[in-house]
C-alpha positions as CSV (number, residue, x, y, z in Angstrom):
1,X,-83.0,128.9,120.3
2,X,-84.2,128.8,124.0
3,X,-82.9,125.3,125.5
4,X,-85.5,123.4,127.0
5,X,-85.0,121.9,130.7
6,X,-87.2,119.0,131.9
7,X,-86.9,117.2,135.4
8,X,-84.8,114.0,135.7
9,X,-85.7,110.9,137.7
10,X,-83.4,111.7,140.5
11,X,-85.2,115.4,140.8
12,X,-82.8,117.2,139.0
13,X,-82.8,119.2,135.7
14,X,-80.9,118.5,131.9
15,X,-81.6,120.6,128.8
16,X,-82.7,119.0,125.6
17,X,-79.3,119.1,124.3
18,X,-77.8,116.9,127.6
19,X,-80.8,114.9,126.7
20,X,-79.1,113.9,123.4
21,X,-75.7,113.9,124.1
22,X,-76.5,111.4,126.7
23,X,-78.9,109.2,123.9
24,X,-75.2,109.3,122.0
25,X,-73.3,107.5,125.1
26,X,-75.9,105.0,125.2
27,X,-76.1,104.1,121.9
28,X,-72.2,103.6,122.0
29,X,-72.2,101.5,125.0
30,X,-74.7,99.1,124.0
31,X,-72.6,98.4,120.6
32,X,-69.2,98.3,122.3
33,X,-71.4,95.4,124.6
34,X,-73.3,94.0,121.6
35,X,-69.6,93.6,120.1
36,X,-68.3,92.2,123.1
37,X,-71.3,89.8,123.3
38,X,-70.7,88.8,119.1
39,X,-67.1,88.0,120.2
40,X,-68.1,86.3,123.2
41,X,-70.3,83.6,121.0
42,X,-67.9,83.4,118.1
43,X,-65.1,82.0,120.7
44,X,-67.4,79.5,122.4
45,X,-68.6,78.3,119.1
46,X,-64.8,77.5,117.9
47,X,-64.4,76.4,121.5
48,X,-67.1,73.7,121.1
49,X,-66.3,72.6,118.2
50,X,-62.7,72.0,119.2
51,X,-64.2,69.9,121.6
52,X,-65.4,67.7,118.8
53,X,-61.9,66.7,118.3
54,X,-60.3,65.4,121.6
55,X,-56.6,65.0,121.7
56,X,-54.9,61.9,121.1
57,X,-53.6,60.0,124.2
58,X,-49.6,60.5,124.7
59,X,-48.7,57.1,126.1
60,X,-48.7,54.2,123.6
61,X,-50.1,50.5,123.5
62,X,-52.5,51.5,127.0
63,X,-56.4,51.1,127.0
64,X,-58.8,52.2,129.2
65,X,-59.4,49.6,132.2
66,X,-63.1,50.0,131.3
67,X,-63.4,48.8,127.6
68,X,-60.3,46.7,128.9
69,X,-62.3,44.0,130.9
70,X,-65.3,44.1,128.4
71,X,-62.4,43.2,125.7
72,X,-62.2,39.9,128.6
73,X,-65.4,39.8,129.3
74,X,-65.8,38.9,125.3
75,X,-63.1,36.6,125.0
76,X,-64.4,34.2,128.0
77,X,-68.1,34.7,127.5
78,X,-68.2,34.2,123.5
79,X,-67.0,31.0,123.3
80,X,-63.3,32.2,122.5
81,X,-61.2,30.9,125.4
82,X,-62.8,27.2,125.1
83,X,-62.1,27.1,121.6
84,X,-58.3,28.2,122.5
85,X,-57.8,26.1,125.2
86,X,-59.1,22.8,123.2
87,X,-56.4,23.8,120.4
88,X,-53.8,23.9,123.1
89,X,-54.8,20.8,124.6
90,X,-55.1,19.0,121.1
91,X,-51.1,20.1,120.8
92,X,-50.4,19.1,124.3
93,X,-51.9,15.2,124.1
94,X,-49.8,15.0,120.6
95,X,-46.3,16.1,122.8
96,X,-47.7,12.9,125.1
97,X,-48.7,10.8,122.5
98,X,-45.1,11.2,120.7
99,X,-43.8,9.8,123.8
100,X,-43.0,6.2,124.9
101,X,-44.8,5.0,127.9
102,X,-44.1,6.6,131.1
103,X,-42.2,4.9,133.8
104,X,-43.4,4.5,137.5
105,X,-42.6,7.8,138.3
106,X,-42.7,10.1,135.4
107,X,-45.5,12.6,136.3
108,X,-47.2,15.5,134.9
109,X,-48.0,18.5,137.4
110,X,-51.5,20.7,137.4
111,X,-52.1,24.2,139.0
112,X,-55.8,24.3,140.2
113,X,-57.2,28.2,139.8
114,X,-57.9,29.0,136.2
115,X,-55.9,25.8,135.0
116,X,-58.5,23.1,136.4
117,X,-61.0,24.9,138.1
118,X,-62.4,27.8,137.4
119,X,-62.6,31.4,139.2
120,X,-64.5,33.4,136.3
121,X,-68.1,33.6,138.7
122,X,-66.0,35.3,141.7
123,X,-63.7,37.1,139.2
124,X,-66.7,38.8,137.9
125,X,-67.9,39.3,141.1
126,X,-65.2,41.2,142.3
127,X,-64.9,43.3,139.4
128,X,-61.7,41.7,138.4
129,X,-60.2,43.1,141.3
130,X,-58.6,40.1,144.3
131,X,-60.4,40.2,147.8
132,X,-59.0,38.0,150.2
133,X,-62.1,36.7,152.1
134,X,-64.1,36.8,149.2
135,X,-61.9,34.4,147.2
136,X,-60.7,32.3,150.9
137,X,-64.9,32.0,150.8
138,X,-65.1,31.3,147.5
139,X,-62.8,28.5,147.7
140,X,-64.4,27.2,150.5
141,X,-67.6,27.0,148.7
142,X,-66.4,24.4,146.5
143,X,-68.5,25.6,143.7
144,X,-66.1,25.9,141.2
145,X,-66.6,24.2,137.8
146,X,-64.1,22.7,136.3
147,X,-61.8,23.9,133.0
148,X,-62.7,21.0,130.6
149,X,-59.8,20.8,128.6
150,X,-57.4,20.6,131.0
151,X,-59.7,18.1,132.5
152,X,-59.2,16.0,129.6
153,X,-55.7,16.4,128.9
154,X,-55.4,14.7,132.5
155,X,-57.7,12.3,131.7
156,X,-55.4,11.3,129.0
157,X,-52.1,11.1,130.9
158,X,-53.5,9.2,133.5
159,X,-54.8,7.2,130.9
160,X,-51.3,6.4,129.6
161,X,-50.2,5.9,133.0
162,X,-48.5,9.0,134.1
163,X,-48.5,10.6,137.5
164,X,-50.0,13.5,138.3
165,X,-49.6,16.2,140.9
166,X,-51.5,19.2,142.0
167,X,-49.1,22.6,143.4
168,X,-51.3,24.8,143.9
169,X,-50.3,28.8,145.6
170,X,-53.7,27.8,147.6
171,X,-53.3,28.1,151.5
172,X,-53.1,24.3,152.8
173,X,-56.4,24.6,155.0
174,X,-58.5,25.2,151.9
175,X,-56.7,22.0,150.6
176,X,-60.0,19.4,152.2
177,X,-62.5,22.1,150.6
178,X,-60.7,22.2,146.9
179,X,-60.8,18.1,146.9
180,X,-63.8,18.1,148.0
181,X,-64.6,20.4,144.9
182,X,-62.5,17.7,142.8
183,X,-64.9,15.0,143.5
184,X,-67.5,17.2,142.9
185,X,-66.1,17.9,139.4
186,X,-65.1,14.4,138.7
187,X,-61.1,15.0,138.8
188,X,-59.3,11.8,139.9
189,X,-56.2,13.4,141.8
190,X,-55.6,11.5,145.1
191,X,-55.6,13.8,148.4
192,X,-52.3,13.6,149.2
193,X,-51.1,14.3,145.9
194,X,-52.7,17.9,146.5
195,X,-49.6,20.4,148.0
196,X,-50.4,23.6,148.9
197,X,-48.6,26.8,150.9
198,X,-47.5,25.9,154.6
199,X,-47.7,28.7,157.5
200,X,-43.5,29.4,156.1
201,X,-44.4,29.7,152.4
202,X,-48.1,32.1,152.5
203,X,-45.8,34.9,151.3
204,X,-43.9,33.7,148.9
205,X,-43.7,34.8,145.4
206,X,-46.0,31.6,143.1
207,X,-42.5,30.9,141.2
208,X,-40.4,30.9,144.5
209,X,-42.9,28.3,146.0
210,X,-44.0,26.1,143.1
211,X,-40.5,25.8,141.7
212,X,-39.2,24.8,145.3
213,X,-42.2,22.0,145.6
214,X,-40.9,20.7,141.8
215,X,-37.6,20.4,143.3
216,X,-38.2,18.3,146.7
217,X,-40.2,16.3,144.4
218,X,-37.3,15.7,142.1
219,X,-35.3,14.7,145.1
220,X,-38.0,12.2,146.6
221,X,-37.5,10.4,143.0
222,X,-40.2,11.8,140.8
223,X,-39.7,12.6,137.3
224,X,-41.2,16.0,136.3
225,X,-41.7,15.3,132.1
226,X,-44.3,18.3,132.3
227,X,-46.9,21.3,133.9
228,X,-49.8,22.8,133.3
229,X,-50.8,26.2,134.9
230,X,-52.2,29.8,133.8
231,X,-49.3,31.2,134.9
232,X,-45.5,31.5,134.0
233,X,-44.6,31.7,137.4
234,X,-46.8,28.4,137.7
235,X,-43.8,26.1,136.1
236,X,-41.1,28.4,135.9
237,X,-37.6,28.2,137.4
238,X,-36.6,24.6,136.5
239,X,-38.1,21.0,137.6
240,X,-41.0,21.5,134.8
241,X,-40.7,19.4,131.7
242,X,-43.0,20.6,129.0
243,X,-44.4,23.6,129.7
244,X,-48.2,24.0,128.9
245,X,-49.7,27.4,129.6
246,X,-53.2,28.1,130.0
247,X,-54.4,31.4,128.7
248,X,-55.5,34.2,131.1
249,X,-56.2,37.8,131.0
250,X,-57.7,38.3,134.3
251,X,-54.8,38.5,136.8
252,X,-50.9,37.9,136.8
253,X,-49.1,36.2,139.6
254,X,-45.2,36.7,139.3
């Protein structure tokens, strides 16, 4: 039989049978790219669902910083920390009470940040996170309110007729401005019973500096019998007495 030519796009000329040898190549090629497109889907859709199941993290007993502070965030907003701290302080007065009465110098010493006052407006403010002049402003302010229970616990000892003392790591020219906050707050701790860091001690470690205070106290006469802070490094290293420690999860000063 006579093959048939016809013209092609390009001008040119193909018989009938070119015409469907060429219908054969392109039914191949669009299966070998339908399969290739199948394949394609089947691998993303194992792919996803993998996703579904992230892998566990390698490093035990960390948390993510986010879900981290809104862990702290709970505890002090809920009600948690105040009903802690009046536990502690219930425990604290009972060591005091247990006691005979105090001679003319047997005193008791108090850390102000997080122990008597309280940061938790300009912690949240800054994210957690310490700004210098933020907090130096902060201070300055005098807004602070003040930690109840640790309020009352002083109460008591002065009550009974113990001393009491105030180290605190604060700078001494923000030492007017946190009395001032004192009287504002209603806690009776005389002015110059308030030590804070010299020009020599600003860098310091807490524990270097506190624990050196205790001791020149010691040697001026004054009998430690106990301290109160948030931190270890608050009443650590010797000249402490009983040691109370104030919960805190938002910083750690060595």
């Amino acid at each position: 039989m006579q093959k048939q030519e016809y013209q092609d796009l390009e001008g040119g000329t193909r018989t009938s049978a070119g015409r469907d040898k060429s219908h054969r190549t392109t039914h191949i090629l669009l299966l070998i790219t339908l399969g290739i497109c199948v394949s394609a889907l089947v691998y993303a859709v194992r792919a996803w669902k993998a996703s579904d199941k992230p892998t566990e993290p390698t490093t035990p007993g960390l948390i993510n910083l986010g879900p981290a502070k809104d862990q702290v965030k709970l505890y002090y907003n809920s009600g948690q920390y105040n009903a802690e701290l009046w536990t502690l302080e219930q425990t604290w007065q009972a060591h005091y009470a247990a006691l005979g009465a105090p001679g003319p110098k047997d005193a008791v010493i108090f850390d102000i940040d997080d122990t008597l006052l309280s940061n938790w407006p300009e912690i949240l403010a800054s994210d957690f996170g310490f700004i210098p002049k933020s907090f130096d402003a902060w201070v300055l302010s005098a807004n602070a309110t003040a930690i109840q229970p640790t309020v009352a616990l002083l109460n008591y000892l002065q009550s009974r007729g113990f001393q009491i003392w105030s180290i605190t790591g604060r700078k001494d020219i923000a030492l007017n401005a946190s009395f001032a906050n004192f009287q504002k707050e209603k806690i009776n701790i005389p002015r110059d019973r308030l030590v804070g860091r010299t020009p020599p001690e600003y860098k310091m470690s807490a524990d270097q500096f506190k624990s050196q205070r205790r001791a020149q106290l010691t040697a001026q006469g004054w009998n430690i019998v106990g301290c109160c802070g948030d931190q270890i490094s608050d009443c650590s290293s010797g000249y402490a007495g009983y040691i109370m420690k104030v919960p805190n999860y938002m910083y750690f000063l060595p």
